[in-house]
C-alpha positions as CSV (number, residue, x, y, z in Angstrom):
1,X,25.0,-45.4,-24.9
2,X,25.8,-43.8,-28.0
3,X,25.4,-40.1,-28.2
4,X,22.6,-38.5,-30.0
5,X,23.7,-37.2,-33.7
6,X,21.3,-33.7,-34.7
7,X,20.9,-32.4,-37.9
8,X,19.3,-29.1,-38.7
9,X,17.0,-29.1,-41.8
10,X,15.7,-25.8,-41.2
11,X,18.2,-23.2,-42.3
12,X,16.3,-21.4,-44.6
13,X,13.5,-20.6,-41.5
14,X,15.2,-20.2,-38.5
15,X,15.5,-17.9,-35.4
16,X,19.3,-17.8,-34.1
17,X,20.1,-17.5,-30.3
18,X,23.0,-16.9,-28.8
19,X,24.9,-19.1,-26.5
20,X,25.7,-16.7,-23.8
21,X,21.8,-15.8,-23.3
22,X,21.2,-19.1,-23.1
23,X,23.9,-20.1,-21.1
24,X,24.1,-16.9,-18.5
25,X,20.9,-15.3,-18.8
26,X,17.9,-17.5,-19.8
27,X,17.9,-19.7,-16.7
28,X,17.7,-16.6,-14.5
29,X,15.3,-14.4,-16.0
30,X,11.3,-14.9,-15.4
31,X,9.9,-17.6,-18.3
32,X,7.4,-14.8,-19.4
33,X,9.9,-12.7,-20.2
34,X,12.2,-15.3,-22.4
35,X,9.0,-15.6,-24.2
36,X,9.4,-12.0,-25.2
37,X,12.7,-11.6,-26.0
38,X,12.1,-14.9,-28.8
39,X,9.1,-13.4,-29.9
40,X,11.9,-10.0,-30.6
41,X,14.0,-12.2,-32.3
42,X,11.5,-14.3,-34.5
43,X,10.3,-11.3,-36.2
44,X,13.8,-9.6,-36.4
45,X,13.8,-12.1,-39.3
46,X,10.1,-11.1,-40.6
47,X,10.2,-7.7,-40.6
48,X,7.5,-7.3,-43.1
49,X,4.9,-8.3,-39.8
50,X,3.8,-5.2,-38.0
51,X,4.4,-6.3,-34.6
52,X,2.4,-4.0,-31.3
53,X,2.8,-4.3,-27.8
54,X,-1.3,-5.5,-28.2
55,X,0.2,-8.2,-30.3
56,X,2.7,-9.3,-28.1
57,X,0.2,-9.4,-25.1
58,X,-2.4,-11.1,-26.8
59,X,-0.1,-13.4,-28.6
60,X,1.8,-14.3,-25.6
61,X,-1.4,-14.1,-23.6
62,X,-0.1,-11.5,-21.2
63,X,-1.1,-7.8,-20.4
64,X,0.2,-5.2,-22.4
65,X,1.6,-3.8,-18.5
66,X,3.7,-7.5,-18.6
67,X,5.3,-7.0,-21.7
68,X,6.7,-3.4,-21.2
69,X,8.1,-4.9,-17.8
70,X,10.0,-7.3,-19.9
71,X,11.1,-5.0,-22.6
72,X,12.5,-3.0,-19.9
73,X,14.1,-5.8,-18.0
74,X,16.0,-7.2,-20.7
75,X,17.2,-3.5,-21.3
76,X,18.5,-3.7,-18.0
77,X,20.2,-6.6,-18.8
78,X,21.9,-5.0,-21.8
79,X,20.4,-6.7,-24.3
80,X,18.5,-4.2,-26.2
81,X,17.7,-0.5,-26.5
82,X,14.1,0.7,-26.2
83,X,13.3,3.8,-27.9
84,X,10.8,6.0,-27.2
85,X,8.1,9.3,-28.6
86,X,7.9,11.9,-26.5
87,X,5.0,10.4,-24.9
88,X,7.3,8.0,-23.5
89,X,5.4,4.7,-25.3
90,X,7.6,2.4,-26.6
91,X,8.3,2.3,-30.5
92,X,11.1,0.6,-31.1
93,X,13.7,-1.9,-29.8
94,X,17.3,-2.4,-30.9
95,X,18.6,-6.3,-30.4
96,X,22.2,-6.2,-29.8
97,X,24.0,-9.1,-28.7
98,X,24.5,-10.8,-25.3
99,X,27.2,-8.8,-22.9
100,X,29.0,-11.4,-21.4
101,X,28.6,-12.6,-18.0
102,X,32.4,-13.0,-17.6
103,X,33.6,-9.7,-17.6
104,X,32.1,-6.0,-16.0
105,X,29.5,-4.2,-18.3
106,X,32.2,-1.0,-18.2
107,X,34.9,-2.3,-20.0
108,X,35.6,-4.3,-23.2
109,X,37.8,-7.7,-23.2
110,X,38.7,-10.7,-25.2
111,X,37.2,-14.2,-24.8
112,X,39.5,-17.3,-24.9
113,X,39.4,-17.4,-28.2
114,X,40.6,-13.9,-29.0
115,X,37.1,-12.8,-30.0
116,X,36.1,-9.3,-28.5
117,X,33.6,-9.0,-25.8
118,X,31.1,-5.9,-25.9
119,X,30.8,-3.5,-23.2
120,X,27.1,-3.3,-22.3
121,X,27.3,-0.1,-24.3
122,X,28.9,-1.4,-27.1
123,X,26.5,-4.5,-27.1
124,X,23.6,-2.2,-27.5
125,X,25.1,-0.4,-30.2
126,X,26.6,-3.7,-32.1
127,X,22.9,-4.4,-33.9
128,X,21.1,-2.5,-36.2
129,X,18.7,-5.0,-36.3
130,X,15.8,-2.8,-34.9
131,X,12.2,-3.6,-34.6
132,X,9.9,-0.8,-35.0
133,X,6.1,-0.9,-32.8
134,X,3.4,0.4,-34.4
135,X,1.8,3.0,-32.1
136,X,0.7,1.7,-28.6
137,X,-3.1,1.9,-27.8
138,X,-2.0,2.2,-24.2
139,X,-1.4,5.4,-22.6
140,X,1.7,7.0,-22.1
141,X,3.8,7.6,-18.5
142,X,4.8,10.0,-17.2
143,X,7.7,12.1,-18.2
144,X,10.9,12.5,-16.0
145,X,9.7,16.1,-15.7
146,X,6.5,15.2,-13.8
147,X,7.9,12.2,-11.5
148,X,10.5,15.1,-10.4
149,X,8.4,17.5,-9.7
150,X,5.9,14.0,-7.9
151,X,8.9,14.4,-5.2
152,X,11.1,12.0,-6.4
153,X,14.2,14.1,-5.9
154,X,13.1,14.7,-2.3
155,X,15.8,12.1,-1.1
156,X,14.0,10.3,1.5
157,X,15.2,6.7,0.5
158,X,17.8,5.5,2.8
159,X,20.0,5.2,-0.3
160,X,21.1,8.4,-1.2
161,X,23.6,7.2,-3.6
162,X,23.4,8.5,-7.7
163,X,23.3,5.3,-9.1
164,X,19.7,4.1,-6.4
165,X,18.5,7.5,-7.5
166,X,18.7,6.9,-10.9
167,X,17.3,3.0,-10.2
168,X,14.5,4.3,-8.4
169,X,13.5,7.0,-10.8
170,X,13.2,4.4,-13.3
171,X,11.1,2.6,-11.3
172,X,8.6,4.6,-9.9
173,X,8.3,5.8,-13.6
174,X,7.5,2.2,-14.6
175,X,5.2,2.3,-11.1
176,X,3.7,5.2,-13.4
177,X,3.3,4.0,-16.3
178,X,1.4,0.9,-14.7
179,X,-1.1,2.8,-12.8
180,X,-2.0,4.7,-16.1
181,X,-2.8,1.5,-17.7
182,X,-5.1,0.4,-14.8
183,X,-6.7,3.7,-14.5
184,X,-7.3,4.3,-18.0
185,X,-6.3,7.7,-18.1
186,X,-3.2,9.9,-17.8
187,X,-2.3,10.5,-13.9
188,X,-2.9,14.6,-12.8
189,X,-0.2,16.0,-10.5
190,X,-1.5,14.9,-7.0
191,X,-2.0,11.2,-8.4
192,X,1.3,10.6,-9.0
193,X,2.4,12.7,-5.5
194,X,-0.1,9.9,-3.9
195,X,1.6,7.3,-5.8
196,X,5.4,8.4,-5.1
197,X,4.3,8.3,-1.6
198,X,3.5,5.1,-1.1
199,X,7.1,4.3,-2.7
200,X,9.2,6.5,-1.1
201,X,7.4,7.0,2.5
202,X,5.6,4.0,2.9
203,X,8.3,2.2,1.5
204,X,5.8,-0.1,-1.0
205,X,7.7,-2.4,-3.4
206,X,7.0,-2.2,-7.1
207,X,5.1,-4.7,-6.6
208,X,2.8,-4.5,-3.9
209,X,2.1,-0.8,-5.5
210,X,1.4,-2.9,-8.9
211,X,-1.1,-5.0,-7.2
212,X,-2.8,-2.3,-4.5
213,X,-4.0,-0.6,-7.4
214,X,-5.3,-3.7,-10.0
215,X,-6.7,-4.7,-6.4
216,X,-8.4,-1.1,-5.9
217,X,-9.3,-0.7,-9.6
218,X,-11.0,-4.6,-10.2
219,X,-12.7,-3.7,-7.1
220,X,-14.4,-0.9,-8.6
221,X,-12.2,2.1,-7.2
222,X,-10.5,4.0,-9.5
223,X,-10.5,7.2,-7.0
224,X,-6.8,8.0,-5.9
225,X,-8.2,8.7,-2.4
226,X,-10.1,5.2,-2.0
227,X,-6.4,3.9,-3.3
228,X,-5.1,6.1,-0.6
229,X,-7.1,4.8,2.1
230,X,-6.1,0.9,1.2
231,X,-2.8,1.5,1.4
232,X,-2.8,3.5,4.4
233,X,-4.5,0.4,5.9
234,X,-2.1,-2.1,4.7
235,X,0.6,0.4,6.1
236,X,-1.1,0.3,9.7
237,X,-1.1,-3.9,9.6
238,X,2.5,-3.9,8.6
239,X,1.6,-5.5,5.1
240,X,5.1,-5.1,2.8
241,X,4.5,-8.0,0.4
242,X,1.9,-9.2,-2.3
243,X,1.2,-12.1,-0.3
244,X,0.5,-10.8,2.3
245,X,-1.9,-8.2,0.5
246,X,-3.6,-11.0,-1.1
247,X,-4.0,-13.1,2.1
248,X,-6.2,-9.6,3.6
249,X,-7.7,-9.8,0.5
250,X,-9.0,-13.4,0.7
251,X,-10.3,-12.4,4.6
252,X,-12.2,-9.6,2.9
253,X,-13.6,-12.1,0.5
254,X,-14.5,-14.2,3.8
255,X,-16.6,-11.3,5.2
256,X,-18.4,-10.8,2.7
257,X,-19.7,-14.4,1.7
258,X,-19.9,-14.6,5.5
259,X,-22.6,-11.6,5.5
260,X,-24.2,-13.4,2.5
261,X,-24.5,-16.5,4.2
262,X,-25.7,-15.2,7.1
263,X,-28.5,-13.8,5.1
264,X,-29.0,-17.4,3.4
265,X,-27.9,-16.1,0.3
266,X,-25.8,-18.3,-1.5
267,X,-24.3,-19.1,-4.4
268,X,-23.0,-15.8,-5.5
269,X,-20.8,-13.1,-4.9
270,X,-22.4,-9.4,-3.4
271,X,-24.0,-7.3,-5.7
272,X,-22.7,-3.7,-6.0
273,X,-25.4,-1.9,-3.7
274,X,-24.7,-4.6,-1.1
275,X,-21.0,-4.3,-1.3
276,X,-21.0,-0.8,-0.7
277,X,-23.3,-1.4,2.5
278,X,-20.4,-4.0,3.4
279,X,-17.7,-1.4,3.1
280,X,-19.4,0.8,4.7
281,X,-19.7,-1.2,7.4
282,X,-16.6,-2.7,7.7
283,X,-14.1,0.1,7.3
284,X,-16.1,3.6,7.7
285,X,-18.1,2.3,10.8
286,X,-15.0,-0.4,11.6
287,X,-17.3,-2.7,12.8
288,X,-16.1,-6.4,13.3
289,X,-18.1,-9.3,12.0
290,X,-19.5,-10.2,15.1
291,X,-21.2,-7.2,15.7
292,X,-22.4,-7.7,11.8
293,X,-23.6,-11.1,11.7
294,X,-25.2,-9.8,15.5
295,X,-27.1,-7.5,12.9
296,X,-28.4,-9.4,10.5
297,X,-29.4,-12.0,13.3
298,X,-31.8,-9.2,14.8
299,X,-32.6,-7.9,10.8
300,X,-34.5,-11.8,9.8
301,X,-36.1,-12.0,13.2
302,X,-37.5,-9.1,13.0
303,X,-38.7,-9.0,9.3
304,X,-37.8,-13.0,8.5
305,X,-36.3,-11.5,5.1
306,X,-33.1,-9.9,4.0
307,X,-32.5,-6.6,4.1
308,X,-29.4,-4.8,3.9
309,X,-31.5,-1.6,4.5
310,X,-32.8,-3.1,8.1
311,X,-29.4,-4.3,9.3
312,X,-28.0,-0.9,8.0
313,X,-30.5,1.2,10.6
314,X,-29.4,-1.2,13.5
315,X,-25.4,-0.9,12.7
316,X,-26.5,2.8,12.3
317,X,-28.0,3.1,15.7
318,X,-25.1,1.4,17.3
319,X,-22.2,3.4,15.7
320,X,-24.5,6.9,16.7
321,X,-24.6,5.0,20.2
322,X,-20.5,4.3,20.5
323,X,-21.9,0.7,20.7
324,X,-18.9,-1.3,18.8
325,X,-19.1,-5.1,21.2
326,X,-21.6,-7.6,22.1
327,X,-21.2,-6.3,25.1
328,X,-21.9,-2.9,24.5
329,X,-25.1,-4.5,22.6
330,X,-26.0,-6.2,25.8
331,X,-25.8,-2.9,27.9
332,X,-27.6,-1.2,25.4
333,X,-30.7,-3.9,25.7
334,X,-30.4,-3.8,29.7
335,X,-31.1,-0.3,29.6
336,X,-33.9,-0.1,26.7
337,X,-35.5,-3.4,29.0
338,X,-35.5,-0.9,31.6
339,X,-36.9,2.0,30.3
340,X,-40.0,-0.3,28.8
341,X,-41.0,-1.6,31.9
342,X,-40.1,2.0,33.5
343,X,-42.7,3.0,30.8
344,X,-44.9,0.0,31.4
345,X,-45.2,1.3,35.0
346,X,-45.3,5.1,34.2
347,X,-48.4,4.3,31.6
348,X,-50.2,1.3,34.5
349,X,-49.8,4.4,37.5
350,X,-51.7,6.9,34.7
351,X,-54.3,4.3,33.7
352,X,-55.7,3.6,37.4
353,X,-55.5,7.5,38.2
354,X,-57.8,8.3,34.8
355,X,-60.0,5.5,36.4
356,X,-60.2,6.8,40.2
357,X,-61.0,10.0,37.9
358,X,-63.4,8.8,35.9
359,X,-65.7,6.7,39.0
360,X,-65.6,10.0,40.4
361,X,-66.9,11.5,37.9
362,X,-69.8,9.2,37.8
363,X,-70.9,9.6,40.7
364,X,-71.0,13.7,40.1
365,X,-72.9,13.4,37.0
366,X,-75.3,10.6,38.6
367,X,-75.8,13.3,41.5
368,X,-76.4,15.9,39.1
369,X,-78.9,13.8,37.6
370,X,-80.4,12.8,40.5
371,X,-80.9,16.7,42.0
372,X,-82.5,17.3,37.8
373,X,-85.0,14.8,38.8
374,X,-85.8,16.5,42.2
375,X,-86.1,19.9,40.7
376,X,-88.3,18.3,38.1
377,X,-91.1,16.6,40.4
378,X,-91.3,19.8,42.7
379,X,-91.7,21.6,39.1
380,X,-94.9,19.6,38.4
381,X,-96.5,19.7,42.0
382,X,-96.4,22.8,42.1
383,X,-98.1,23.7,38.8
């Protein structure tokens, strides 16, 4: 087969990308994020556009979160230089070219060809091509100030060394900057403390931080110490990845539509009051859904209607009670069985004695009436 003969038409209106990104870095890198970098470089040839991180997102249909994770990444990779305001938001970008793969970042060498290779410094600094952002709507991370005085420098990671200090300060920075975006609002000291513990003690990934918090916040929860709580329960069932965060998740998601169900309602998800009864009883009572569906079992026999209000009172009783099994339930009946018929018995033993009392007290009054009766006929004899 003969082989394929291109021609390029399109000189006049093109984007140019380098071999060595294509050959040593696209195939690595996430897709979302070779989408951004060609976006960079389309519009290094427009630079009459205003381009915006909004832009990019909603262009690339992404979150604004996503494509300040890519910026950064390709960063890392030496391939541009982000600039910054003093709020930290990103405002500019300097494409460089493509450090070769070849060779270390820290020194500068020659190609087979003779042609120089760039340090990853020097790569940075080769372009003056820069691409300026107009003002982010987002809000802005923290400084490197505030992570420090978080506890970052506290050096509890395992890796002590400069260079995982410095990687993990630029991290939990981006961990930051995240959680601002969720939250809508710039973090106050003991938020980010929370948040720099559940990197450095808990030992949560990027990630799964990324993810407890969008999980937290979609839920409803933008409290740091509801976001607390979560995480300290993930931490207590050993949960270290974003699968297995989501996989709790879903079995959340299966109580609830369970309680729904139970309840023959169907069809939709809980409403808010509801789901904060199902909280309630599912992490500050701890009850299992057993003991639940046990609840709402009693709650339509009793009233034949649903009633988060009813089943409430009854998981209420039980929790005052220390009554946390079907077992426990069953005890609990025994001995309320009991005391009725103990009742039953008491109330029977009272009723006979107020009769015995009361034939008694016939029988006075009908001698009292009698002896009237005497005293009246001797009355009218004698007069």
């Amino acid at each position: 087969m003969s082989a394929l003969i291109l021609r390029n038409r399109f000189q006049g209106n093109t984007t140019l990308i380098e071999n060595e990104f294509i050959d040593n870095y696209m195939a690595s890198a996430n897709g979302e994020y070779v989408k951004v970098y060609l976006l960079l470089l389309r519009h290094l040839n427009n630079p009459c556009v205003s381009l915006s991180i909004s832009y990019m997102a909603d262009y690339l249909e992404n979150t604004e979160g996503d494509i300040v994770r890519a910026l950064k990444y390709w960063e890392k990779e030496g391939l541009m230089t982000l600039e910054y305001d003093e709020a930290q938001n990103v405002i500019g970008v300097e494409m460089g070219r493509a450090p070769s793969r070849n060779t270390s970042f820290s020194h500068s060498s020659h190609n087979d060809s003779g042609g120089h290779i760039l340090s990853g410094a020097e790569a940075r600094r080769a372009s003056q091509d820069t691409i300026r952002f107009l003002q982010p709507d987002t809000l802005a991370a923290a400084n490197a100030e505030a992570v420090s005085a978080a506890g970052l420098s506290s050096g509890k990671n395992k890796d002590t060394t400069p260079a995982r200090h410095t990687e993990n300060r630029k991290e939990l920075k981006q961990i930051l900057f995240v959680a601002e975006q969720y939250m809508g609002k710039p973090l106050n000291h003991t938020e980010m403390e929370s948040i720099t513990y559940f990197y450095e003690t808990l030992g949560f990934s990027a990630d799964l931080i990324d993810y407890l918090i969008e999980y937290c916040v979609e839920n409803g929860h933008k409290s740091m110490a509801y976001i607390q709580k979560v995480a300290l329960s993930w931490a207590d069932a050993h949960i270290t990845s974003v699968e297995q965060a989501r996989s709790t998740s879903a079995l959340y998601n299966k109580t609830c539509y369970s309680i729904l169900n139970a309840y023959g309602i169907k069809g939709r998800g809980p409403a808010a009051p509801e789901l904060a009864y199902i909280r309630k009883w599912t992490e500050s009572q701890a009850f299992d859904l057993e003991m639940i569906l046990e609840a709402i079992s009693r709650t339509m026999k009793a009233i034949h209607q649903p009633s988060f209000e009813y089943t409430d009172r009854i998981l209420e009783n039980w929790h005052c009670r220390k009554v946390h099994t079907l077992s426990d339930v069953r005890m609990l009946d025994d001995a309320f069985a009991k005391d009725k018929m103990n009742t039953k018995k008491s109330t029977s033993v009272q009723s006979s004695r107020q009769g015995v009392s009361s034939v008694a007290n016939a029988c006075q009054f009908e001698e009292h009436t009698y002896n009237m009766d005497e005293l009246t006929r001797n009355l009218l004899q004698s007069s």
